[in-house]
Every structure is written in structure tokens, then in C-alpha cells.
C-alpha positions in Angstrom: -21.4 27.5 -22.4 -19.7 27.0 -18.9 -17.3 24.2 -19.0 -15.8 23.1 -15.7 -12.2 21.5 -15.6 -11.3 19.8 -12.7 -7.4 19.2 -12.2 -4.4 19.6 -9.8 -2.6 22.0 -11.8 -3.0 24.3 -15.0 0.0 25.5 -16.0 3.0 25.2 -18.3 5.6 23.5 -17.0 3.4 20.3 -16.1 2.7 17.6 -18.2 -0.9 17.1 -17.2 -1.4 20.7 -16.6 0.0 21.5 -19.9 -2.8 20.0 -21.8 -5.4 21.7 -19.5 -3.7 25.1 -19.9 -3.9 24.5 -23.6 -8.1 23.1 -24.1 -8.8 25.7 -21.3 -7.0 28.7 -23.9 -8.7 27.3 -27.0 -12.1 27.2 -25.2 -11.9 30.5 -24.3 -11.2 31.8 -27.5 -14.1 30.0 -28.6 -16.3 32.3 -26.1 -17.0 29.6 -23.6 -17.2 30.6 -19.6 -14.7 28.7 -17.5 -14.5 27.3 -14.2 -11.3 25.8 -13.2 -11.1 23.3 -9.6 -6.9 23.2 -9.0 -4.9 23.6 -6.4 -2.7 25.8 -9.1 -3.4 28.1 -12.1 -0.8 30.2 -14.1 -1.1 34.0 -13.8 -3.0 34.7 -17.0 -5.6 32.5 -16.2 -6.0 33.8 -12.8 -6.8 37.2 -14.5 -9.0 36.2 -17.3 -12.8 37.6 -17.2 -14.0 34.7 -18.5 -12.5 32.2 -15.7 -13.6 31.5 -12.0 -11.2 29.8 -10.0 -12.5 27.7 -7.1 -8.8 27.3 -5.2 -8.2 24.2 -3.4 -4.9 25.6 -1.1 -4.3 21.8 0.5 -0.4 22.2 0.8 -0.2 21.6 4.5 -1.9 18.3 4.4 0.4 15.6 4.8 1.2 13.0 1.9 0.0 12.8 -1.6 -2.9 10.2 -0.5 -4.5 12.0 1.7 -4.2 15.1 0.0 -5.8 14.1 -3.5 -8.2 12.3 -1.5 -9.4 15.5 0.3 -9.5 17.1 -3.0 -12.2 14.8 -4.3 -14.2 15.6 -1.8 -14.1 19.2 -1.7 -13.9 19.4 -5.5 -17.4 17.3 -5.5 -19.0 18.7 -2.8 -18.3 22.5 -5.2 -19.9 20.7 -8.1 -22.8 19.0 -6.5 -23.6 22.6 -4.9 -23.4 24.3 -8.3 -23.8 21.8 -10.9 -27.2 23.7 -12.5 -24.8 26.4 -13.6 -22.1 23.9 -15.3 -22.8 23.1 -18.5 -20.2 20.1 -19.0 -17.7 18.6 -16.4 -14.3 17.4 -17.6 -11.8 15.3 -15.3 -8.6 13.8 -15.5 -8.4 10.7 -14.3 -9.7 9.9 -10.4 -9.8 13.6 -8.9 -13.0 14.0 -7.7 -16.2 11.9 -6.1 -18.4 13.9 -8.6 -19.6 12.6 -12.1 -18.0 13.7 -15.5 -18.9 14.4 -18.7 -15.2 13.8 -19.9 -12.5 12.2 -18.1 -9.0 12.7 -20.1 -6.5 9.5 -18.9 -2.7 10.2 -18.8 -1.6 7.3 -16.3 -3.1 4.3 -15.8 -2.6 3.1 -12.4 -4.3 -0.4 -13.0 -1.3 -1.1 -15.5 1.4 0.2 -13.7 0.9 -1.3 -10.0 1.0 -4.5 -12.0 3.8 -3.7 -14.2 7.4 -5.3 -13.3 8.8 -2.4 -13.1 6.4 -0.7 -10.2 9.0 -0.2 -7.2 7.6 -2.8 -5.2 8.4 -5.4 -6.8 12.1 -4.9 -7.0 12.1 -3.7 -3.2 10.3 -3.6 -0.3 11.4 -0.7 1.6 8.8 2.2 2.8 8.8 4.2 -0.1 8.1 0.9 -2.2 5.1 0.2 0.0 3.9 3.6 0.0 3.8 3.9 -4.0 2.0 0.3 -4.2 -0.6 1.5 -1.5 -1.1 4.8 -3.5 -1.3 3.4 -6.8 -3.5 0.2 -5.7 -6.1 3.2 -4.1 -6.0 4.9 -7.3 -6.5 1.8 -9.2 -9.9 0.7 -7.9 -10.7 4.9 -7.6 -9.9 5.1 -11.2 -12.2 2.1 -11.9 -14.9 4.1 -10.4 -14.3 7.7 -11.8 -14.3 6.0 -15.0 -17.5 4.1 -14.5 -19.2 7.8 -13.9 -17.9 9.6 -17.1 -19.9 9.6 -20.7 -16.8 9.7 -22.5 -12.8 9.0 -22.1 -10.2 10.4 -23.6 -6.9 8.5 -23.4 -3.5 10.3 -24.6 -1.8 7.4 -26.6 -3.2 4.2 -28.2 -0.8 2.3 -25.4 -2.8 4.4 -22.3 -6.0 2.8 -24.4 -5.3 -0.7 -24.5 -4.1 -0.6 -20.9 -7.9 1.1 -20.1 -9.4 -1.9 -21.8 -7.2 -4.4 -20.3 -6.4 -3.3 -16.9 -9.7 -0.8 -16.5 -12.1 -2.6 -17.8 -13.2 0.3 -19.9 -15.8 -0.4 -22.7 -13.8 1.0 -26.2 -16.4 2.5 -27.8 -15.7 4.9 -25.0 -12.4 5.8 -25.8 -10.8 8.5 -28.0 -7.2 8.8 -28.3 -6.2 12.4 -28.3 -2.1 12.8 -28.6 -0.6 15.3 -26.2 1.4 18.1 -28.0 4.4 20.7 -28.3 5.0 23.9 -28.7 6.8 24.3 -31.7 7.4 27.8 -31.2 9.5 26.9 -27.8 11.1 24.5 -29.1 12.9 24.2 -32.6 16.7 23.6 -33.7 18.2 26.8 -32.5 22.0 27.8 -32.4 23.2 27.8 -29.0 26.9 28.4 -27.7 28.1 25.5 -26.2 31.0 27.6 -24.8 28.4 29.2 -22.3 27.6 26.4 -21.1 31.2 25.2 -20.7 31.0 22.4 -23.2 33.0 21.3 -25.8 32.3 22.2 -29.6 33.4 19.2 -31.1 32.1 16.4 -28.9 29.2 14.8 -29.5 26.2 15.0 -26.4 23.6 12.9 -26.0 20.5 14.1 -23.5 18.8 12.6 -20.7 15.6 14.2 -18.6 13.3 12.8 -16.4 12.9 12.1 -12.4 16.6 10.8 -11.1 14.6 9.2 -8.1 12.8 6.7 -10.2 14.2 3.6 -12.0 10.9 4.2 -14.4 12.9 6.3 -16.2 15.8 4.1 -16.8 19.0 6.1 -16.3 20.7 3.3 -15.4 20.4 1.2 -18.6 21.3 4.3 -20.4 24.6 4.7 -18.3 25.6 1.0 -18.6 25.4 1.7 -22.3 27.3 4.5 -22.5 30.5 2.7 -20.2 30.8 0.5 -23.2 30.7 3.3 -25.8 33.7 5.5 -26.4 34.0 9.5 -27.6 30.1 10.5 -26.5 29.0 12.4 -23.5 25.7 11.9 -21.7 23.5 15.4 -20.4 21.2 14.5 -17.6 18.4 16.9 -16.8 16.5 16.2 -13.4 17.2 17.0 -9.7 19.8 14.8 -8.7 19.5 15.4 -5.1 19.5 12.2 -3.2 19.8 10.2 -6.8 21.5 7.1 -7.2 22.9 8.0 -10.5 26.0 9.8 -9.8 27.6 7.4 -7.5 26.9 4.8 -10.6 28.5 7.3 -13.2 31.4 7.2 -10.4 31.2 3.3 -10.0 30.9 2.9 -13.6 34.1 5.1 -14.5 32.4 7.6 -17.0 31.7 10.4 -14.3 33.8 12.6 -16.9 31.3 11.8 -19.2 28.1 12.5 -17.9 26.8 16.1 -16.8 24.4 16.1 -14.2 22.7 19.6 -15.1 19.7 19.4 -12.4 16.4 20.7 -12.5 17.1 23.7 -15.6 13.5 25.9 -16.9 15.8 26.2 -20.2 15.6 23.4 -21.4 14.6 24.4 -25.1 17.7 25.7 -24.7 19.7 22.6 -23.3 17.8 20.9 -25.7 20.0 22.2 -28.7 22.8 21.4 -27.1 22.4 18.1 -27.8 23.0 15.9 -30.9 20.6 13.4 -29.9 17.7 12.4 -27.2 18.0 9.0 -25.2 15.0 8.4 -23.1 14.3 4.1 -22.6 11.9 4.4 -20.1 10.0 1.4 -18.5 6.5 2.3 -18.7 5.6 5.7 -19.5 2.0 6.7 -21.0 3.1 9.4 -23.3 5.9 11.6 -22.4 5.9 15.7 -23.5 9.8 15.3 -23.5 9.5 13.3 -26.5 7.7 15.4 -28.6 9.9 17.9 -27.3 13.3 16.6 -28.1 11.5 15.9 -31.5 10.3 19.4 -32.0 14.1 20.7 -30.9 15.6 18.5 -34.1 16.8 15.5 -31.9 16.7 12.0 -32.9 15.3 10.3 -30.8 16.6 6.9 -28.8 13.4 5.3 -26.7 11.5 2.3 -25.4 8.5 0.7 -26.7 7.1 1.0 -23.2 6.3 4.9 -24.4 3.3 6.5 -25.5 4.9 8.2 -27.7 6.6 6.3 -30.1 3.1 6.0 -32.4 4.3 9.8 -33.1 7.3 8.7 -34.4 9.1 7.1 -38.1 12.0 4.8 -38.6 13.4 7.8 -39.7 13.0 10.2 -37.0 13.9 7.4 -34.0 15.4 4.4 -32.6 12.5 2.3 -30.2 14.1 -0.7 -28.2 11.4 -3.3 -27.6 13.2 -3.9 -24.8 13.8 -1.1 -22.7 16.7 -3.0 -20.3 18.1 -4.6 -23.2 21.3 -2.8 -23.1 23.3 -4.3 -26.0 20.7 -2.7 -28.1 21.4 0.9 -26.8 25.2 0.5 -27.0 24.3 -0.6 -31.0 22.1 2.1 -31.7 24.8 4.5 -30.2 27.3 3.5 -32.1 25.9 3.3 -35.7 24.6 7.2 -35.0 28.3 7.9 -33.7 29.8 6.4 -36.8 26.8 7.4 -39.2 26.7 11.0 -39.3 24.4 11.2 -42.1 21.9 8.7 -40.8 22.1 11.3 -37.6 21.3 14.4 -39.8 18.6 12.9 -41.8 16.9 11.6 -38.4 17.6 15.4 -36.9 15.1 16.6 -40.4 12.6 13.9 -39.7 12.3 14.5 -36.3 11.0 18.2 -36.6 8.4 17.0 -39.5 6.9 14.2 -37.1 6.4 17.0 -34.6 5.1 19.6 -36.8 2.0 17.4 -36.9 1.3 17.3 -33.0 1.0 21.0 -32.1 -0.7 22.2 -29.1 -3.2 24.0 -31.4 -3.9 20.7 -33.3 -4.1 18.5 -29.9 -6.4 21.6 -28.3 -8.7 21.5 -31.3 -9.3 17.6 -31.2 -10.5 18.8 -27.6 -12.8 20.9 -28.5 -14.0 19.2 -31.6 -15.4 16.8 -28.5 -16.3 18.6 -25.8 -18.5 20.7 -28.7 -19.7 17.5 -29.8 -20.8 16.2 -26.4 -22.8 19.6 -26.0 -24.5 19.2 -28.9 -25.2 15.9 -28.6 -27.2 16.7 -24.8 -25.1 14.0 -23.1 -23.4 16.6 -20.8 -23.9 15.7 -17.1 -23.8 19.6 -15.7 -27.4 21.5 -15.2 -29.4 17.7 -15.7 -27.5 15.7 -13.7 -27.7 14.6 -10.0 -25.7 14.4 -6.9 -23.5 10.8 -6.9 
């Protein structure tokens, strides 16, 4: 069969992309044909027999807007032109004008524009204005792409409810497939922290995420750790034009927190670590999760996360109130003073993870895409233009 994917990326490396790479391996061990739409593609794909890739090079065009919206049309226009050959169609999210035969959901823009958190309504500078533009487009786009699709896929039971609530999606539609981890990448390892010029004995907590949001919360997570003693904070993300340090500064725990930047080792960094804090405000999954989990770290988070129906009472820590600070600085503490609470999380956390592999997560994929081909719903060689 010829399955078509239609995405921005497909790649490691890329949360969205990620879980493309990984269906589009498993189908092709299965024997299907592939045709991929993306602006990128890793290097193996490129070179596969089995793969066509229809390029869409749109780097020079000039904000995100305008250049997704360009891809619709072009991506469309390809499938509209060729759609007798294509044997099932499979989207993510509002990326092109054409119909689906499955549309896989990782962000919900009809939640988050509304959301409290959304940047514009705690400022309204340029940037604020811009992101409530963009996300309002992509709300009533998503509405529509959705609308045009036989079956959803949504990548938590949160990202779900928020397609029933905010979407208007009918739930018989919906199947909730978990992203997952390579567990092969990342695992509890031994890793010097003298190469890394840290101290042995201390005990690091980790951070990752974008520095230039305030989705992610590194702010709560700092005002915690000015009111707890002997622990030191790791921050992965590009802190270029970030907020953050000047707090650490203002805050008087800039000895304590290591801005790392933007590291590709960070299965590595990973075990450095003793534990993972990530609180963020609204977040539909999160890899880095499942990826601190993987690595052996317990796991401090938010109930605004995906990704917490992955995890135990043993494996995590979830604040139902992700600004709620007092909570943070508690959790911190008992896990500081608790080192056998710590340990037994560390063992817990691996196990939760063991059962959300990429090969499990790739198969639930294909379980449905074959299904949908059996089942002569498939939108490809049948289906007509609009």
C-alpha cells in the first residue's frame, strides 16, 4: 500500500517529527510504499527505496504564518494531483487544505489561545499579539482539517478532552495513542560529573524546555529552589535573550543554577541528574517526560501535562497547580531529606517507561492505519478534490 504522511519535519530530534520518523520506520518494515510531504527528512529516509519525498524548501518565506499557510496549499495542490496513487493520507493537525484519512493531534490550539497562560493575556506586546493571531488562525484551521479527516488520533487523554471541548470533535472519533521513548537512548547510565565540571556529592535537579516561554515555567521552578537549601538546578534550553538568568541573578541562587544551553546529549546530561522538575502550564504530552523517566529520574511535574497518565505515585510528584510554589519547595525538600523515597521513585520511573516504547507507540499506529485500509474508509485513490 502507499501511505502518504504529511508533516513539517521527520526526524529525531523533534517532538512531532519523532513520532512520524518512528510510524514511517514501522510501515516500512511492514512493506508499505511511502510518500513523505515535509519541509525536512533525516538522511536515512532520504535514501530509502521505498520513500518519495515531495520537498517543500519554504525557508525564505517570512514568519511562521505565512509559511505553514503556503505549505497547505502546495502540500494539497501535490495530493489532489496524485491522490489515485495514495492509498491512505495521514496529517498532523492543520497542515494542509487537502482531506485525511488520519489526522494525529499533538497541540490543540483551541485550548491553548484560551488558556490563562497563552502570552497574551499576561502582556500585550508584539510578540503577544503575534502568537494570539497565529494560534486563533490555527484554531478555526484546525476546526476544519479536523472536520475533513475519518479518524483522529490524539497523543494524551488531556489533548482528547481538549478536542471534545474546545474542537468540537465527535469522540467516537478519537483514539488516544501515547507518544514514546527510546529506551535504548536513554537509561540510567554512569556518567562523570567531573567532565562536566560538577560536583560529586551535590545533589542536581534538571530543567529543559524553551527559556523564551513562561509555558514552561522556569520561573516557578526558580522561586522554589531560592527557598530550598544544598540542591542545584541544570537548565537545558537556549538561553539567549531568556529572562531566566537575570532572575537566578535577582533571586540570589545564580551559583546554583547551570544554564547548560541548547546540548544534543542530553541522554547524557540526563544522568547527571538526581531528579527531573518540569511544572509546565499547559503542555499536551511532553517527550522530555518520558525521557527523564526512561533515564531513572523521578519526576516533579504539573497536572497541565499530557504526560502524567504515564506516570505512578511512585515514579512522580504532579502539582495540580503548576504556579503553586509552596508545593514545589515541599516536594523538594522531602526528596532532599528522603533518600530512599528518591531511589525507589528512580526504579519506578524506568518501569513506567519500559511500557511506552517507540516500537509499542509505532505499532498502535499501524494497528490503525491497517485497520482503516481494511476497513475501505481510506480517502486516497476514491476520494475527490476539497
Amino acid at each position: 500500500m502507499n501511505i502518504c504522511f504529511v508533516t513539517h519535519a521527520v526526524k529525531k530530534g523533534d517532538g512531532q517529527g519523532r513520532v512520524n520518523y518512528e510510524v514511517i520506520v514501522e510501515a516500512l518494515h511492514q512493506g508499505h510504499e511511502i510518500v513523505i510531504i515535509s519541509s525536512e527528512l533525516s538522511d536515512e529516509l532520504q535514501n530509502h527505496e521505498r520513500v518519495e519525498w515531495i520537498r517543500m524548501n519554504l525557508r525564505t518565506i517570512p514568519t511562521a504564518l505565512l509559511r505553514y499557510q503556503l505549505f497547505a496549499w502546495l502540500s494539497a495542490c501535490w495530493i489532489w494531483m496524485n491522490q489515485r496513487k495514495l492509498d491512505l493520507v495521514v496529517v498532523n493537525g492543520f497542515i494542509t487544505y487537502a482531506r485525511s484519512d488520519i489526522n494525529c493531534i499533538h497541540f490543540v490550539h483551541s485550548a491553548w489561545v484560551k488558556s490563562k497562560y497563552h502570552p497574551y493575556h499576561e502582556q500585550k506586546n508584539a510578540r503577544a499579539m503575534y502568537q494570539w493571531l497565529y494560534n486563533s488562525v490555527n484554531a478555526l484551521l484546525e476546526r476544519h482539517a479536523l472536520k475533513r479527516t475519518k479518524q483522529i488520533v490524539a497523543v494524551s487523554e488531556q489533548v482528547k478532552q481538549e478536542l471534545i471541548q474546545d474542537a468540537r470533535v465527535n469522540p467516537h472519533k478519537v483514539s488516544v495513542i501515547s507518544n514514546g521513548v527510546d529506551l535504548n537512548e536513554f537509561y540510567p547510565r554512569a556518567v562523570n560529573r567531573k567532565d562536566f565540571n560538577l560536583d560529586v556529592n551535590t545533589t542536581y535537579a534538571l530543567f529543559a524546555g524553551d527559556l523564551k516561554s513562561s509555558r514552561k515555567n522556569l520561573d516557578t521552578v526558580l522561586q522554589a529552589l531560592n527557598q530550598v537549601d544544598h540542591i542545584h538546578l541544570l537548565v537545558l534550553g537556549n538561553a539567549e535573550k531568556s529572562v531566566y538568568p537575570h532572575m537566578a541573578e535577582r533571586l540570589g541562587i545564580s551559583q546554583r543554577v547551570h544554564f547548560l544551553g541548547y546540548r544534543r546529549d542530553i541522554a547524557e546530561i540526563m544522568s547527571l541528574a538526581d531528579m527531573f522538575i518540569f511544572p509546565s502550564r499547559y503542555e499536551p504530552f511532553s517527550l522530555v517526560i518520558l525521557e527523564a523517566m526512561a533515564s531513572g529520574l523521578p519526576v516533579i511535574t504539573s497536572s497541565k501535562c499530557g504526560a502524567v497518565e504515564l506516570l505512578s505515585d511512585d515514579s512522580a510528584v504532579v502539582m495540580e497547580d503548576p504556579d503553586d510554589t509552596e508545593t514545589l519547595v515541599s516536594a523538594l525538600r522531602e526528596l532532599l531529606s528522603n533518600k530512599g523515597r528518591l531511589e525507589t521513585m528512580s526504579l519506578r520511573a524506568r518501569e513506567d517507561a519500559r511500557r511506552n516504547s517507540w516500537g509499542n507507540m509505532s505499532n498502535q499506529y499501524m494497528n490503525l492505519i491497517n485497520r482503516t485500509l481494511g476497513m475501505g474508509l481510506n480517502t486516497g485513490k476514491a476520494s475527490l478534490k476539497g
